[in-house]
Every structure is written in C-alpha cells, then in structure tokens.
Rosetta silent file (secondary structure, phi, psi, omega in degrees, C-alpha in Angstrom):
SEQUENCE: XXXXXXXXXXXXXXXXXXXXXXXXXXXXXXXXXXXXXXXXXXXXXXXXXXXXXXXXXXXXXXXXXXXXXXXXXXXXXXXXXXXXXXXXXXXXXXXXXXXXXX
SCORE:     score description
SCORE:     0.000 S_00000001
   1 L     0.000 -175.238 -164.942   96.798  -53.997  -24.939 S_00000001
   2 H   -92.684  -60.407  168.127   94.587  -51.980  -27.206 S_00000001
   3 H   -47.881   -5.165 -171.582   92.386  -51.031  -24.888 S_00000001
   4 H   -94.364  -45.486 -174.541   95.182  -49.866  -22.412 S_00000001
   5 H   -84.662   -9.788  163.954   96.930  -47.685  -24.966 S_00000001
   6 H   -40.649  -54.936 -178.726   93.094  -46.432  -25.763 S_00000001
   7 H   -89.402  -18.292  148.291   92.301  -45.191  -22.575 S_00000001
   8 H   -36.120  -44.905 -150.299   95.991  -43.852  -22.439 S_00000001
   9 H   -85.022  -58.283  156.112   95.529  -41.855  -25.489 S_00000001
  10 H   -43.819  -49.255  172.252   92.152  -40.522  -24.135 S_00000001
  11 H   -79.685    7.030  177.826   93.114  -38.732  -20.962 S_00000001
  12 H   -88.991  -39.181 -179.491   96.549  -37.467  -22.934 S_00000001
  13 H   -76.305  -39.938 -163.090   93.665  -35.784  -25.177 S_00000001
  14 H   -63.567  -67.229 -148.212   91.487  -34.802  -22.021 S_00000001
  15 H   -45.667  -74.198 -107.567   94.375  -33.667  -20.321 S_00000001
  16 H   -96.557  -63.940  174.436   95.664  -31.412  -23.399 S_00000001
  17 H   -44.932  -51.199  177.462   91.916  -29.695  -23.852 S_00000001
  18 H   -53.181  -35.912  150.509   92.187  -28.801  -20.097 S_00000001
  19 H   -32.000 -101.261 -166.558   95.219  -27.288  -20.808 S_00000001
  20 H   -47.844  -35.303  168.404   94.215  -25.330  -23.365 S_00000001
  21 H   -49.458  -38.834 -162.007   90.511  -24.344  -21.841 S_00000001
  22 H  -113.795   -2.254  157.875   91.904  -22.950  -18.867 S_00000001
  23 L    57.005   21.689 -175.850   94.740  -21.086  -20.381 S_00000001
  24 L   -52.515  147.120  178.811   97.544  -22.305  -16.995 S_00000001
  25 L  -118.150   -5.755  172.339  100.668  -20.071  -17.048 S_00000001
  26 L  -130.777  121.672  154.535  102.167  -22.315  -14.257 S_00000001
  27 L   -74.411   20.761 -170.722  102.430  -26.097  -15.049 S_00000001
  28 H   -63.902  -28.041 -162.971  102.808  -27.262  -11.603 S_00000001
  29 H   -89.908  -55.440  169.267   99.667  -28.563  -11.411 S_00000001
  30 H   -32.838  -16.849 -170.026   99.320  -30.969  -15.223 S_00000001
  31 H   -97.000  -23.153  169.777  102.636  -31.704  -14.164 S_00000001
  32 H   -53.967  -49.802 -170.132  101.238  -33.347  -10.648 S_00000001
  33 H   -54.669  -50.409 -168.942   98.173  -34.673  -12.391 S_00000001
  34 H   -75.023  -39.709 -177.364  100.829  -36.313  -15.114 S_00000001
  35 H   -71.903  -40.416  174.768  103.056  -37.885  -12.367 S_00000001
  36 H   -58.868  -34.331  171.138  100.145  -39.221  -10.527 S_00000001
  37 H   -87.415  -20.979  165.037   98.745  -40.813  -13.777 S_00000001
  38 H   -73.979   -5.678 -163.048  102.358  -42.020  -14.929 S_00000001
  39 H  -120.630  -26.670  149.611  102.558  -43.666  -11.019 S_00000001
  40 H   -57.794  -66.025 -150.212   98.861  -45.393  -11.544 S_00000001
  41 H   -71.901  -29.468  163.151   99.578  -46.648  -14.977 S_00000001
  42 H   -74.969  -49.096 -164.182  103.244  -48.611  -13.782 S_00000001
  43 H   -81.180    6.378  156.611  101.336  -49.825  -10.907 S_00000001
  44 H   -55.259  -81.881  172.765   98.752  -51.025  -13.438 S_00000001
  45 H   -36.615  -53.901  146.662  101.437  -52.299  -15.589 S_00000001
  46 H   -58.159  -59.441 -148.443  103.510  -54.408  -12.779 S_00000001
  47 H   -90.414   -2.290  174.797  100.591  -56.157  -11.622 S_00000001
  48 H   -71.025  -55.605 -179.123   99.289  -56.893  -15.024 S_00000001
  49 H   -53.116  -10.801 -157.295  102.476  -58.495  -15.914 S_00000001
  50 H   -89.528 -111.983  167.760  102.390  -59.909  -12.621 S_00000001
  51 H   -28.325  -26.678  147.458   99.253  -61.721  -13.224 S_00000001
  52 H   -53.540  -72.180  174.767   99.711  -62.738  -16.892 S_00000001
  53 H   -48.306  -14.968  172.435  102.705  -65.102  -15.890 S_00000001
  54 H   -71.398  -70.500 -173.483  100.589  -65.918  -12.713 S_00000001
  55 H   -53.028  -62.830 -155.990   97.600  -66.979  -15.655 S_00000001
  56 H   -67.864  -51.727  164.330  100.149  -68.360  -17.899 S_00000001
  57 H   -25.134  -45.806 -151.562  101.723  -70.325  -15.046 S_00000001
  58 L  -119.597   11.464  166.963   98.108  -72.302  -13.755 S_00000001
  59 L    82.668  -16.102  171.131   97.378  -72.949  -18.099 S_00000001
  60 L   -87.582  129.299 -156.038   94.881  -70.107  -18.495 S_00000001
  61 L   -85.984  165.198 -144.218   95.796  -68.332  -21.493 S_00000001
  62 L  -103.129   19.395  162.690   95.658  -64.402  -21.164 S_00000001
  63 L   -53.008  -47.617 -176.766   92.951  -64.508  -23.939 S_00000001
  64 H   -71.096  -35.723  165.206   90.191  -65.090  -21.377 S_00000001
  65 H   -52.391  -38.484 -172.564   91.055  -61.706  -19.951 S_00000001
  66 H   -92.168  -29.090  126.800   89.962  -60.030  -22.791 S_00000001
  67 H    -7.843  -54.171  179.737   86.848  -61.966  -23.044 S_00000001
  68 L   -66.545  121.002 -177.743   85.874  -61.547  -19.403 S_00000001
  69 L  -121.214  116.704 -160.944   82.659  -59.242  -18.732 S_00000001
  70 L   -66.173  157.806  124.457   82.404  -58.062  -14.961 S_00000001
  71 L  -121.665  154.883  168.586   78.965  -58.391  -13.009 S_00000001
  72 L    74.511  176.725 -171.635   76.956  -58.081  -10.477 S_00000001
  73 H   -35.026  -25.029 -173.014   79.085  -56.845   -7.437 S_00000001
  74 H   -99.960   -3.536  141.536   82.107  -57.016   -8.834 S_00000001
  75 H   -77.226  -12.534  163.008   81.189  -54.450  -11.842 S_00000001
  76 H   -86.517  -20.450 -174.022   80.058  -51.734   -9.180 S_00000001
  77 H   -68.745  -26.362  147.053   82.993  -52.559   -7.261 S_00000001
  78 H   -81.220   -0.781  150.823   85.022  -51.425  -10.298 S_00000001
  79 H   -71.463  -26.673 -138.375   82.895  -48.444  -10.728 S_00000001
  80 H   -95.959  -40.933 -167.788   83.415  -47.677   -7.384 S_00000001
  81 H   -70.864  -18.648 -141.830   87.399  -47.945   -8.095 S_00000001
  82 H   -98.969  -41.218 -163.694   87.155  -45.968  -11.379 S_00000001
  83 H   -74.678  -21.077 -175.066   85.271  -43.327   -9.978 S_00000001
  84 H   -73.554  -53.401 -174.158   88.251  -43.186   -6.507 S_00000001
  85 H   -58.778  -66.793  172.117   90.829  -42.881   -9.613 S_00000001
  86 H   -31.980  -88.272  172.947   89.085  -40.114  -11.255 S_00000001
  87 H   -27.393  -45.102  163.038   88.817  -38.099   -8.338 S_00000001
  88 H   -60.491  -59.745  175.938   92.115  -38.651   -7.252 S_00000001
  89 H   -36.355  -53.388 -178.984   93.855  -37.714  -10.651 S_00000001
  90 H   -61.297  -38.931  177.688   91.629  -34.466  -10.663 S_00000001
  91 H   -28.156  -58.123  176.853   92.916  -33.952   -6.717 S_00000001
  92 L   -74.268    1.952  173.642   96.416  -33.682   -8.123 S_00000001
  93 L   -94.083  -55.629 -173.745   95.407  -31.503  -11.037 S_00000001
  94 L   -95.784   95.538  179.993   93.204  -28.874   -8.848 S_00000001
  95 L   -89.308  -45.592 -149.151   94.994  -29.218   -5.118 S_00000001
  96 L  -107.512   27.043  164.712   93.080  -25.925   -4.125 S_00000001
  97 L    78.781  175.687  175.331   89.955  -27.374   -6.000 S_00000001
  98 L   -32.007  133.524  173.714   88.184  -26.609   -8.929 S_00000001
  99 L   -63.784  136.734  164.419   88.391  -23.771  -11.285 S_00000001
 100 L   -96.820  168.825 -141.261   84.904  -21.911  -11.595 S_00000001
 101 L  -116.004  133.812  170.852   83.541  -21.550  -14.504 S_00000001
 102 L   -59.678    0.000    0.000   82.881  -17.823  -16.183 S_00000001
C-alpha cells in the first residue's frame, strides 16, 4: 500500500541520516537494525496478506481497511505497539546503548 511503502521510505531516510550523523566505521550495527526491520516488515507482510484473503473470504472488501480510524483503547494500544517497535529497532541499532551527544 502507499502508506506501507511511505513509512518504508521514511526510516530508509532516518536510517541513512543516522548513518551519516554519527560517522560508523563498522556497519555491524545498521546492519542489525536493517535485519530486524527487514524481519518486522515480512512479518507485517504475511499477516497482511493473511488477512486480506481472510477479509476477501467473509465479503469485506480490503477497501474498509483503508478507511478504518482506530479509537479509544484500541488507538493507545497501537501506540503502545508502535512505541515497543521503535525501541526495539533502536535496541538492535545501539546494543551497548546510545551514542552521547558532543
């Protein structure tokens, strides 16, 4: 979807500034950070496809998905997930934690 390759495109830019801000001479860690975000985004990617043909299956066309605006518990409960993602992604970037700042 558009929004999918959107938010792709953004952390590929994110990533790419961090790169360059912090000047790494060993890519061990963008390259953890990239396998951990290439191993979210298929299991994104299976269960969406998953769940279209599920939708498609029961008559609701996958239209309604893009339509659909979370609330109420179940938009902090996907803050809650967004923000567990973040963190994790940075985990694998930084294992021995953050860089400080000069």
């Amino acid at each position: 979807s558009l929004i999918g390759r959107t938010i792709a495109y953004w952390f590929f830019f994110q990533f790419s500034v961090v790169l360059m801000l912090i000047g790494w001479e060993s890519y061990e860690g963008p390259a953890r950070g990239f396998v951990t975000l290439a191993g979210e985004l298929w299991v994104v990617k299976d269960r969406l496809a998953v769940l279209e043909k599920l939708l498609d299956k029961h008559g609701i066309p996958t239209s309604e998905v893009e339509k659909f605006e979370p609330d109420g518990d179940f938009k902090d409960q996907l803050a809650a997930e967004r923000k567990a993602y973040i963190q994790r992604v940075i985990a694998s970037l930084f294992p021995r934690g953050m860089p400080k700042a000069d």
